[in-house]
Backbone and ligand atoms as CSV (ligand in chain L), in Angstrom:
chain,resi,resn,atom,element,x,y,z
A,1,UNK,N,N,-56.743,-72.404,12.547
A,1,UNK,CA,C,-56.919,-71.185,11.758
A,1,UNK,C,C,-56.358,-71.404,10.351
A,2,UNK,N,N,-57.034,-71.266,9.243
A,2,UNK,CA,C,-56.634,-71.423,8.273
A,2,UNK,C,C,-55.936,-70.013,7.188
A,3,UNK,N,N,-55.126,-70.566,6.290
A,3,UNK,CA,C,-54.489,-69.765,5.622
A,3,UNK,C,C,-54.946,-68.473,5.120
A,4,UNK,N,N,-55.708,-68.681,4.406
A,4,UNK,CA,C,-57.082,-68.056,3.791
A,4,UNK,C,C,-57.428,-66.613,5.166
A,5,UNK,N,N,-57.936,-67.361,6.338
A,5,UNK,CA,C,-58.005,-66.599,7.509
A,5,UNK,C,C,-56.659,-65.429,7.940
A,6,UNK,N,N,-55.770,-66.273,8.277
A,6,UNK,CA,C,-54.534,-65.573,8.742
A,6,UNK,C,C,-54.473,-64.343,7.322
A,7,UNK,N,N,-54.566,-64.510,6.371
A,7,UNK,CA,C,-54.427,-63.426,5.345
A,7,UNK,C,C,-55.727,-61.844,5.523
A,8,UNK,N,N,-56.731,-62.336,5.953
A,8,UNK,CA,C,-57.678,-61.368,6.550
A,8,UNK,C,C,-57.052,-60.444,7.604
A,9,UNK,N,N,-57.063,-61.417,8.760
A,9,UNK,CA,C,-56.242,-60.999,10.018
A,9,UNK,C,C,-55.313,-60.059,9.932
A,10,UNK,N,N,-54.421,-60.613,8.883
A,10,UNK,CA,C,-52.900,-59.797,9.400
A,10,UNK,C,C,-53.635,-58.098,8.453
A,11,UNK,N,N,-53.264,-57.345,9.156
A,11,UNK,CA,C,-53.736,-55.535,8.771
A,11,UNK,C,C,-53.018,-54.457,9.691
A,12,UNK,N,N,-52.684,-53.916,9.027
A,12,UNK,CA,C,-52.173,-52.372,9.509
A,12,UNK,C,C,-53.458,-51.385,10.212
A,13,UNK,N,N,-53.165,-51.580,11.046
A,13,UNK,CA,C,-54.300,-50.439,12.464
A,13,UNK,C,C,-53.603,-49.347,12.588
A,14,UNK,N,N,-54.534,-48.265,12.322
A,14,UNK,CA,C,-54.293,-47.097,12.488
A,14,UNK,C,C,-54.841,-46.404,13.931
A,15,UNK,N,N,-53.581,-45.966,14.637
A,15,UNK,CA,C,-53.982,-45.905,15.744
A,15,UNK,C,C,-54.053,-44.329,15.870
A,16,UNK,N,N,-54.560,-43.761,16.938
A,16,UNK,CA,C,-55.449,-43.008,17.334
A,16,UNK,C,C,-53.947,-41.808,17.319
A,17,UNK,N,N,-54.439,-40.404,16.584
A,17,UNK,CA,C,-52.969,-39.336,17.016
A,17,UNK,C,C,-53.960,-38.247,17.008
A,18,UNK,N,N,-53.255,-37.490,18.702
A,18,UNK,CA,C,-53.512,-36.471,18.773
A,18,UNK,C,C,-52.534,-35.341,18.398
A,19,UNK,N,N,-52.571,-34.372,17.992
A,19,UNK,CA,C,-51.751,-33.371,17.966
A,19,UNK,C,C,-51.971,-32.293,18.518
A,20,UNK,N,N,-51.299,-31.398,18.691
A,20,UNK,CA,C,-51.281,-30.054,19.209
A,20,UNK,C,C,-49.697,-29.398,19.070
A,21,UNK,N,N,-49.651,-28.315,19.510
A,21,UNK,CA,C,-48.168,-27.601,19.568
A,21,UNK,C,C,-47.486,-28.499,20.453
A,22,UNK,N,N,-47.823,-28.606,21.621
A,22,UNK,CA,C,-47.284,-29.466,22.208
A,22,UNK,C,C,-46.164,-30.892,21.895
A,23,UNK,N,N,-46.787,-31.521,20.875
A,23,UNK,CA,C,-46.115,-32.179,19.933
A,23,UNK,C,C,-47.238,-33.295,19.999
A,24,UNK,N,N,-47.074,-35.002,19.377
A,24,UNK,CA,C,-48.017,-35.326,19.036
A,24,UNK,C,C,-47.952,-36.691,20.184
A,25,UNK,N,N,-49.544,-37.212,20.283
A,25,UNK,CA,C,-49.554,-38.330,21.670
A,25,UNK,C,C,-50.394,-39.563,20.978
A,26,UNK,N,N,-49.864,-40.794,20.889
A,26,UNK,CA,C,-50.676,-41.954,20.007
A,26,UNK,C,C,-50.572,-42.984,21.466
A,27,UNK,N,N,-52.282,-43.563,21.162
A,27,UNK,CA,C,-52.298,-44.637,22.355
A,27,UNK,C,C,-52.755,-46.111,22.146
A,28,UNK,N,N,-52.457,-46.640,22.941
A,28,UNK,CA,C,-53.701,-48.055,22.771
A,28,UNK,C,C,-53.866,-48.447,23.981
A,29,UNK,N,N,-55.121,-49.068,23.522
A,29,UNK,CA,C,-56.354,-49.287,24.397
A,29,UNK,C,C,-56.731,-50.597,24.531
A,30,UNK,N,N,-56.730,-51.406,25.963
A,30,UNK,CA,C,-57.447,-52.787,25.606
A,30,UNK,C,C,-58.880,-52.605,25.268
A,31,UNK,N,N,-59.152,-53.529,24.288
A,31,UNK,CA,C,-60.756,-53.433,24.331
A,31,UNK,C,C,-61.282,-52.406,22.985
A,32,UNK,N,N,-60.018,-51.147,22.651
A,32,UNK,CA,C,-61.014,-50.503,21.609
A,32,UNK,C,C,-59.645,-50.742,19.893
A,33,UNK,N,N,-58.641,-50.924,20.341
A,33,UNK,CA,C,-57.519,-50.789,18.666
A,33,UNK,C,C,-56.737,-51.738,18.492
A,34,UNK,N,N,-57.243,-53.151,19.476
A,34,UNK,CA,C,-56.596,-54.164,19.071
A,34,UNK,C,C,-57.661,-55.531,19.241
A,35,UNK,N,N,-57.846,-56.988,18.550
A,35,UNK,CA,C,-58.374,-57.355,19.274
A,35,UNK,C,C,-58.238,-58.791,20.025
A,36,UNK,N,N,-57.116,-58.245,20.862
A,36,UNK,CA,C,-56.930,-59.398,22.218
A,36,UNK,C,C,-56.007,-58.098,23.086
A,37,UNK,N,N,-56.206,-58.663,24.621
A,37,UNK,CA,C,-55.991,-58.068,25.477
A,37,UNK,C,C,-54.029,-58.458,25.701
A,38,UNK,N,N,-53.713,-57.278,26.050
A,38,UNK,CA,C,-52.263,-57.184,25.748
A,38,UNK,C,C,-51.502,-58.001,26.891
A,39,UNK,N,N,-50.762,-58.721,26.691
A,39,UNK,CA,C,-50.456,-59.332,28.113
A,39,UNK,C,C,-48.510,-59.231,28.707
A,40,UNK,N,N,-48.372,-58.505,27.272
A,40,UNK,CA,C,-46.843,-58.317,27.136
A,40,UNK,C,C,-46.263,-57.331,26.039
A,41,UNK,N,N,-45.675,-56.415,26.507
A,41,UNK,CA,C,-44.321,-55.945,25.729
A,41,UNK,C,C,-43.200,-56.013,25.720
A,42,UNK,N,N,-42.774,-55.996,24.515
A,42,UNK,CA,C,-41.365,-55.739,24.526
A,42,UNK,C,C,-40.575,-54.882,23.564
A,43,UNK,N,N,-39.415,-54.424,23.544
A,43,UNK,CA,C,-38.917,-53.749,22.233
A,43,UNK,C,C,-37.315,-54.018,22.380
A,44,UNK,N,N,-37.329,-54.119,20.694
A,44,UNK,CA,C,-36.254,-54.384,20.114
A,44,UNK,C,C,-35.257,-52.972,19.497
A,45,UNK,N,N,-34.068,-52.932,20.064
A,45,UNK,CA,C,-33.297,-51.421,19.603
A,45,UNK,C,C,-31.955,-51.542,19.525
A,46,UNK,N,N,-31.154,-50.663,19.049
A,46,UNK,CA,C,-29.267,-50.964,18.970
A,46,UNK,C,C,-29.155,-52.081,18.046
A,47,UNK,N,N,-30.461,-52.195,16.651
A,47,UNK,CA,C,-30.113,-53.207,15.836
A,47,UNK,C,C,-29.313,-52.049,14.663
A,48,UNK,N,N,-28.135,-53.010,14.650
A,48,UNK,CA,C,-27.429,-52.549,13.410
A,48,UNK,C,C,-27.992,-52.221,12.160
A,49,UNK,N,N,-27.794,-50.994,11.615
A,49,UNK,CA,C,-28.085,-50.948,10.230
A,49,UNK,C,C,-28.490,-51.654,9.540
A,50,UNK,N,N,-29.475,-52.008,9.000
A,50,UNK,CA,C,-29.607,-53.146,8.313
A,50,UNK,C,C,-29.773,-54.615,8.544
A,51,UNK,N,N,-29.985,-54.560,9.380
A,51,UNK,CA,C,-29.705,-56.124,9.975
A,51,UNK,C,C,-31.119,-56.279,10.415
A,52,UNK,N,N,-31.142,-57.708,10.118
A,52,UNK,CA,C,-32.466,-58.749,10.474
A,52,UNK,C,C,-32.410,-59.439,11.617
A,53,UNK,N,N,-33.847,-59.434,12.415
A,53,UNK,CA,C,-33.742,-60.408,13.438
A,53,UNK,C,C,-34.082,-61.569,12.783
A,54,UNK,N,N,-33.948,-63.024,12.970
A,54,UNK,CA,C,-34.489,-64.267,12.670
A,54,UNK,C,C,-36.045,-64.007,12.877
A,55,UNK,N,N,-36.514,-65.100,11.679
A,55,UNK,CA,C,-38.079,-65.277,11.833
A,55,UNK,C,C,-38.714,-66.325,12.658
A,56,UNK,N,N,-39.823,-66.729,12.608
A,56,UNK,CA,C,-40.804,-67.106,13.789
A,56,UNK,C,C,-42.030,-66.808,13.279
A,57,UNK,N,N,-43.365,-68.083,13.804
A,57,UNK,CA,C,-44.070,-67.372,13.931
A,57,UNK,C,C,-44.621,-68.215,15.503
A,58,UNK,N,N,-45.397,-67.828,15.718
A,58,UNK,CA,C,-46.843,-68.073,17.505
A,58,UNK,C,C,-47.619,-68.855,17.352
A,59,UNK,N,N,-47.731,-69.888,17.731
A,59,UNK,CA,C,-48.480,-71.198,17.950
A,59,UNK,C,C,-50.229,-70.201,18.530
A,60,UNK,N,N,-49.952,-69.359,19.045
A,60,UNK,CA,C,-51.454,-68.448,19.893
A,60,UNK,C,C,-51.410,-67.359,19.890
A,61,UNK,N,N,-50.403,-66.776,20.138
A,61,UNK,CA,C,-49.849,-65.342,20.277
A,61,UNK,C,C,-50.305,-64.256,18.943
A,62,UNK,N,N,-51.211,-63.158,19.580
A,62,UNK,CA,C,-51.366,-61.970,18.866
A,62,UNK,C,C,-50.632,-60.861,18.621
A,63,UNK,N,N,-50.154,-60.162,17.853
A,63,UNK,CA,C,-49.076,-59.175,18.568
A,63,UNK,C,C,-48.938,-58.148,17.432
A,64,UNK,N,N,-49.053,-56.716,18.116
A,64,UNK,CA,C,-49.006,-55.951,17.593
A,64,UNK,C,C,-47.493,-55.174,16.759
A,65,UNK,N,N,-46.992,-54.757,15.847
A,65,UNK,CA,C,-45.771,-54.451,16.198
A,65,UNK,C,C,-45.809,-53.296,15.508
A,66,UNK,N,N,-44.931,-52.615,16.492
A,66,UNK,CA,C,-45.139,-50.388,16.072
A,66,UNK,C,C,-43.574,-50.473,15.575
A,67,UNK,N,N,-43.503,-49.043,14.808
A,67,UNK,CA,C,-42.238,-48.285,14.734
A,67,UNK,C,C,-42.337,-47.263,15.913
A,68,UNK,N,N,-41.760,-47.240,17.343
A,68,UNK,CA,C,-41.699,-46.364,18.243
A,68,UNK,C,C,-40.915,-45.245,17.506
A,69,UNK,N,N,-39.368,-45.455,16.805
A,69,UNK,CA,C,-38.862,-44.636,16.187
A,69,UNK,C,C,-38.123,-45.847,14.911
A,70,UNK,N,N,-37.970,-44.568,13.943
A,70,UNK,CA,C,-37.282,-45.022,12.547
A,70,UNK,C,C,-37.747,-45.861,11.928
A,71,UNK,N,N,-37.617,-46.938,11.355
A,71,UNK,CA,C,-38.421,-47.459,10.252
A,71,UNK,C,C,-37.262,-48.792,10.472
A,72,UNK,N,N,-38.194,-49.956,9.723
A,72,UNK,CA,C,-37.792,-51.186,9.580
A,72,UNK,C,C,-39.144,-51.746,8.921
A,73,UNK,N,N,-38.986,-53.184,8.035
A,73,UNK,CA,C,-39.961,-53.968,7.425
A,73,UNK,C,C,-40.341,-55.159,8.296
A,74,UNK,N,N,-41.556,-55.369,8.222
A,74,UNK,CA,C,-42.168,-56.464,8.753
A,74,UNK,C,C,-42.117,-57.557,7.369
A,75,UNK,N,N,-41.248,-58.695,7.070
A,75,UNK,CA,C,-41.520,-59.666,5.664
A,75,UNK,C,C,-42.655,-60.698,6.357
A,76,UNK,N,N,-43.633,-60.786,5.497
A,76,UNK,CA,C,-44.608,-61.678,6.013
A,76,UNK,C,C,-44.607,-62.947,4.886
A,77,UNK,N,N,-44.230,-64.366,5.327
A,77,UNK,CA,C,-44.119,-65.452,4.750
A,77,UNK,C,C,-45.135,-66.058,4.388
A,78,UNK,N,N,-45.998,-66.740,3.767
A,78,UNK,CA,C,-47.237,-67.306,3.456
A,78,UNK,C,C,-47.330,-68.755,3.505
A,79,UNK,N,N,-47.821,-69.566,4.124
A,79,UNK,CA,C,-47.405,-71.052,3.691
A,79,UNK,C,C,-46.874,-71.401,2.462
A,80,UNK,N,N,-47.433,-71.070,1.377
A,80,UNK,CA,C,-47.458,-71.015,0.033
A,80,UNK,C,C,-46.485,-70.875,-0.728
A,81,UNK,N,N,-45.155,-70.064,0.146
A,81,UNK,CA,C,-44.456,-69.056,0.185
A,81,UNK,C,C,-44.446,-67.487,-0.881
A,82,UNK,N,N,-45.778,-67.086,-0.878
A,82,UNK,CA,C,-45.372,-65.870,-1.435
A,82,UNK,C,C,-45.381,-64.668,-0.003
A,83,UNK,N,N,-44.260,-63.587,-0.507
A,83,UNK,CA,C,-44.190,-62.216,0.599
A,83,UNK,C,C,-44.865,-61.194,0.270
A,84,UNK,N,N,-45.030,-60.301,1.811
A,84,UNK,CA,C,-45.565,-59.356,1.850
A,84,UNK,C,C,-44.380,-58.573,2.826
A,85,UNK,N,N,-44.355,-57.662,1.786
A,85,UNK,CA,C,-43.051,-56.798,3.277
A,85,UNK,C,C,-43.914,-55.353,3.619
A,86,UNK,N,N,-43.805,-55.275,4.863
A,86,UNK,CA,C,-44.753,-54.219,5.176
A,86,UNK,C,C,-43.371,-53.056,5.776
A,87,UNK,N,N,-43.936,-52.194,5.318
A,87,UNK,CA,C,-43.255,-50.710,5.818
A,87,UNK,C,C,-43.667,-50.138,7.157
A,88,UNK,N,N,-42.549,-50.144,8.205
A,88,UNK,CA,C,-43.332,-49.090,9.763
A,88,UNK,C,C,-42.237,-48.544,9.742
A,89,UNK,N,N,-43.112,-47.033,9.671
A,89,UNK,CA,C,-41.675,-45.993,9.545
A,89,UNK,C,C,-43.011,-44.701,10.642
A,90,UNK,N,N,-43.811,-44.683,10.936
A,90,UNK,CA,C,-44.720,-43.996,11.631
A,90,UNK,C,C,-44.968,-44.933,12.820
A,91,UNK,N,N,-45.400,-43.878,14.217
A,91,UNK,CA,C,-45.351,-44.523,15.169
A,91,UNK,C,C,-46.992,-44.552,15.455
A,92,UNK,N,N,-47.654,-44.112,14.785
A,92,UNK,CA,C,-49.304,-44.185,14.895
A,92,UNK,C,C,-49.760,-45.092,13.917
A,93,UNK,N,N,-48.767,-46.047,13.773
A,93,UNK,CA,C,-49.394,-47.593,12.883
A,93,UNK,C,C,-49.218,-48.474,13.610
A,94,UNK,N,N,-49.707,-49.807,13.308
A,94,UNK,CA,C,-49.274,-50.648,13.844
A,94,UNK,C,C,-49.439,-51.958,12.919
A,95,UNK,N,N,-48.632,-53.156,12.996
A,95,UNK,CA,C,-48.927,-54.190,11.931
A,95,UNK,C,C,-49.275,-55.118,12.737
A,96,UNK,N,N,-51.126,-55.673,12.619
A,96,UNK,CA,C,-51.596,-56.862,13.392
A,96,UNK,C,C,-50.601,-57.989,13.001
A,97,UNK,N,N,-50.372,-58.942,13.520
A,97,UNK,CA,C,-49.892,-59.959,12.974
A,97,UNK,C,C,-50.621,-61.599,13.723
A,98,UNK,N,N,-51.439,-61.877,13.147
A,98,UNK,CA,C,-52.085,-63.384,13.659
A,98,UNK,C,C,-51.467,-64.288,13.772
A,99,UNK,N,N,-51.568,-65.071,14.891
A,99,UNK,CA,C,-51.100,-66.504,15.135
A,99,UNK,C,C,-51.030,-67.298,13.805
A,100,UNK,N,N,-50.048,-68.161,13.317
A,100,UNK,CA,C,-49.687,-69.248,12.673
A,100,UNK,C,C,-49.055,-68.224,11.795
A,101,UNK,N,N,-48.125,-67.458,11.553
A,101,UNK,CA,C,-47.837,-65.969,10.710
A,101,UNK,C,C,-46.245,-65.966,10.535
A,102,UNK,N,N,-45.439,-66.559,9.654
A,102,UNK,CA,C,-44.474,-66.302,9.555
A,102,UNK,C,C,-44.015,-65.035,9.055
A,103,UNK,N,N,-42.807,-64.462,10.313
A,103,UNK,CA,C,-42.635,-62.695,10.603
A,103,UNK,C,C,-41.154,-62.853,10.371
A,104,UNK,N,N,-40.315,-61.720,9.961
A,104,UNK,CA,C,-39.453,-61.252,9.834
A,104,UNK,C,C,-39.337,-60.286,10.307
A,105,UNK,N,N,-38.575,-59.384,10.856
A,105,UNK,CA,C,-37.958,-57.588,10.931
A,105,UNK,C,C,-36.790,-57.565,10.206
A,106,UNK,N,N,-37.350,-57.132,9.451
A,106,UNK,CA,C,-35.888,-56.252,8.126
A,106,UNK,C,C,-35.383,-54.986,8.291
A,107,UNK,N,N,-33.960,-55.001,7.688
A,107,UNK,CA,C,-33.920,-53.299,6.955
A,107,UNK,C,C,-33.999,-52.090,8.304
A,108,UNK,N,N,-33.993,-52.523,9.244
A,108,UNK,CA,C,-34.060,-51.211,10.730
A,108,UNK,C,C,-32.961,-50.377,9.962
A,109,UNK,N,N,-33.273,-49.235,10.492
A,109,UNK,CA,C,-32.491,-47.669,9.986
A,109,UNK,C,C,-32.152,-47.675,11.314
A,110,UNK,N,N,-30.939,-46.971,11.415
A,110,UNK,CA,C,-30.496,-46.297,12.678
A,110,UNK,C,C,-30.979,-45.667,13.489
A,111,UNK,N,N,-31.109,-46.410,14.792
A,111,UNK,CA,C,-31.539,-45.696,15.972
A,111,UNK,C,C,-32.899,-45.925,15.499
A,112,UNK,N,N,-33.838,-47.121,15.179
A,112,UNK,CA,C,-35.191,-47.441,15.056
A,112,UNK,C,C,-35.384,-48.296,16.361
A,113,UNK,N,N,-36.445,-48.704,16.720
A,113,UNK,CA,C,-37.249,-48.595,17.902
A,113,UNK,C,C,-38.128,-49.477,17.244
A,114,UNK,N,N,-38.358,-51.121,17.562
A,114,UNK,CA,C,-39.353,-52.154,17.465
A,114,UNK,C,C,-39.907,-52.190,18.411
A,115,UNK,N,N,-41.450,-51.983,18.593
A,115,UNK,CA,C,-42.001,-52.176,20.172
A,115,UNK,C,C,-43.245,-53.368,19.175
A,116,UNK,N,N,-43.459,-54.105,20.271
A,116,UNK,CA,C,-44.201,-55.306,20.450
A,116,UNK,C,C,-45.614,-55.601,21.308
A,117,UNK,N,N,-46.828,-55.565,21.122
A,117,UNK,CA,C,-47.345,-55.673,22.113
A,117,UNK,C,C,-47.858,-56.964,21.766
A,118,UNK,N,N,-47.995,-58.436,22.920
A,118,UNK,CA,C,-48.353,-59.099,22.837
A,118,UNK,C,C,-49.457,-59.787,22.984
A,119,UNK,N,N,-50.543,-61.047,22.566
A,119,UNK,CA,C,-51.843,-61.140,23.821
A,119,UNK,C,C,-51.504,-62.276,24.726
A,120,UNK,N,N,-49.893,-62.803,25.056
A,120,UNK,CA,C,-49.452,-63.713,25.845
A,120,UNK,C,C,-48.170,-63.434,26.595
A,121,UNK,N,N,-48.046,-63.888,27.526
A,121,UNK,CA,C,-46.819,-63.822,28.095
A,121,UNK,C,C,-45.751,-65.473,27.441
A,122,UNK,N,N,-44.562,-64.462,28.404
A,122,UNK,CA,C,-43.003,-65.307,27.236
A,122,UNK,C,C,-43.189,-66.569,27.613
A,123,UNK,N,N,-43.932,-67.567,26.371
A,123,UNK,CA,C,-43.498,-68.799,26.317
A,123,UNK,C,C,-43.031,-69.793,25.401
A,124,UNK,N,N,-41.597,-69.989,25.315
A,124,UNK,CA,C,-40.937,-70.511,24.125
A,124,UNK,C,C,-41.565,-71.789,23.643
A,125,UNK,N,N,-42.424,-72.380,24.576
A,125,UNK,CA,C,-43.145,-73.374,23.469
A,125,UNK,C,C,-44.311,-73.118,22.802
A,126,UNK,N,N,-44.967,-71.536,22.357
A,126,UNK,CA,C,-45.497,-70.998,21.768
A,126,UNK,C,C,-44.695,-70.784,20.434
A,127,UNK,N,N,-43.184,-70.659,19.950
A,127,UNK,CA,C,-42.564,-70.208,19.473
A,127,UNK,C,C,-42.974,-71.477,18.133
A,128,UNK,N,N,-42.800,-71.164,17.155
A,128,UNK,CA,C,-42.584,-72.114,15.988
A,128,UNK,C,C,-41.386,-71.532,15.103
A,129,UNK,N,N,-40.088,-72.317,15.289
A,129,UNK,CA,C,-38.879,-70.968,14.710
A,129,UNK,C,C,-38.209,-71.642,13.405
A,130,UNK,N,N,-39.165,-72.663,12.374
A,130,UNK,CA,C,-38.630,-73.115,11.243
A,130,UNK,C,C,-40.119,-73.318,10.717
A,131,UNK,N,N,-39.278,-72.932,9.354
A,131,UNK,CA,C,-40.772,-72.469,8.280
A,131,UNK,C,C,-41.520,-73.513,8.105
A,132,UNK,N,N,-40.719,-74.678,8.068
A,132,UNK,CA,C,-41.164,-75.802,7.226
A,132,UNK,C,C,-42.217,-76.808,8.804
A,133,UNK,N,N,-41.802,-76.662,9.836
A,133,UNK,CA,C,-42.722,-76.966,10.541
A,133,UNK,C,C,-43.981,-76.161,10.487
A,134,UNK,N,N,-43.717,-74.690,10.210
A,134,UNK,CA,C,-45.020,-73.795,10.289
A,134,UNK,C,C,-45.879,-74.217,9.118
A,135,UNK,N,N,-45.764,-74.795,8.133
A,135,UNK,CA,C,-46.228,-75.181,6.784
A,135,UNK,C,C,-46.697,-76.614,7.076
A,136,UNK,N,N,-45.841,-77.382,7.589
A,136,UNK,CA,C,-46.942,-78.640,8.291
A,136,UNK,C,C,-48.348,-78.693,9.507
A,137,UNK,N,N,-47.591,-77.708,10.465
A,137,UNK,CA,C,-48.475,-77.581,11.128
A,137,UNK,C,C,-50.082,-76.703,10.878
A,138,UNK,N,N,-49.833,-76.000,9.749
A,138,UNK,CA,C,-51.117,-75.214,9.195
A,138,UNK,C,C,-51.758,-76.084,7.932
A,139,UNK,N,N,-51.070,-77.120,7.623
A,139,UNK,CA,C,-51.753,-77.420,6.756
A,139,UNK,C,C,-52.421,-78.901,7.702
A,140,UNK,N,N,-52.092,-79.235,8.839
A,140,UNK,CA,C,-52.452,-80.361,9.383
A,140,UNK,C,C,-54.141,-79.812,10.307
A,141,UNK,N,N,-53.941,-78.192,10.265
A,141,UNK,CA,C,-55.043,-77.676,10.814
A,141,UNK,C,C,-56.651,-78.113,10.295
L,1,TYD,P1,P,-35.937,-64.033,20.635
L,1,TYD,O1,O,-37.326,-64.547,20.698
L,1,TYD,O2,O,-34.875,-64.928,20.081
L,1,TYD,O3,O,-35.912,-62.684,19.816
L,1,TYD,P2,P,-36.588,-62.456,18.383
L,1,TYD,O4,O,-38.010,-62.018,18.656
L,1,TYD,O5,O,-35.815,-61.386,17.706
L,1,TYD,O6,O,-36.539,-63.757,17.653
L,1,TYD,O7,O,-35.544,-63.609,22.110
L,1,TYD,C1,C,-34.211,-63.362,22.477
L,1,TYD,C2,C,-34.030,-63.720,23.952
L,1,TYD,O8,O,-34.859,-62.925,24.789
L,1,TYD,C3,C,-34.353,-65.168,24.257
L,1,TYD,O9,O,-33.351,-65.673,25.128
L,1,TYD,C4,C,-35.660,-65.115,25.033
L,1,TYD,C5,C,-35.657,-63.729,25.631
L,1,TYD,N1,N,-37.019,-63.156,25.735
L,1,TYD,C6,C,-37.661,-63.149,26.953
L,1,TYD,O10,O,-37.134,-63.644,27.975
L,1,TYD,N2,N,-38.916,-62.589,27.033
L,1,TYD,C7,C,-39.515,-62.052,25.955
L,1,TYD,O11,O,-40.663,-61.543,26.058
L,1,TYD,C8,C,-38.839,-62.080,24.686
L,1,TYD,C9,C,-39.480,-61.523,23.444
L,1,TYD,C10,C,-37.585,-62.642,24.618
């Protein structure tokens, strides 16, 4: 997958909100608001103020990532190295993020809520967790 590509790919999906008095209900769907079939979640919470998880990006792995609650930045790395920091502070967004994609989570506010949906299950040799291999390996693509 080339660079050029992964820059298409990665997009903010607006996912589906219903409202009523009731209060409000956002879903996803295999098959209609993402596109690979989900094979894993997870979520990240009790991150300190401010604080960053380490980056990474997925040798295959698709993955969606929501603000369930509060807000935090997605920094998106480029081979190239220029950034893109994306804002999830709404829980009816979501930030695609494509395989070969160097990711960050920044900046969580208190009591924020990272949920994850994946199109693989946990395998650390999917993981690519230094930039400079991710920059060889996409340019060897
Ligand atoms: P890690 O990938 O380091 O977190 P981050 O996404 O912030 O870089 O995961 C932390 C630990 O949790 C590590 O020991 C692996 C484990 N883990 C699982 O067992 N399954 C999973 O789906 C995930 C995401 C992590």
């Amino acid at each position: 997958m080339s660079e050029i590509m992964n820059r298409q790919e990665l997009k903010m999906v607006t996912l589906p909100k219903i409202c009523d008095r009731r209060g409000n209900l956002t879903f996803i769907q295999n098959g209609d608001h993402i596109p690979f079939d989900m094979q894993r979640c997870y979520w990240i919470y009790d991150v300190p103020a401010g604080r960053q998880r380490n980056g990474h990006a997925f040798r295959e792995a698709y993955e969606l990532i929501v603000a369930m609650s509060g807000s935090f930045e997605v920094v998106i790395t480029h081979p190239d190295g220029t950034v893109e920091r994306h804002l999830l502070n709404r829980s009816y967004y979501g930030l695609l993020v494509p395989p070969m994609t160097w990711r960050e989570l920044d900046n969580f506010s208190t009591n924020s809520v990272a949920m994850v949906l994946t199109s693989t299950t946990y395998s650390p040799e999917d993981y690519i967790r230094d930039f400079d291999t991710l920059r060889k390996e996409v340019s060897d693509e």
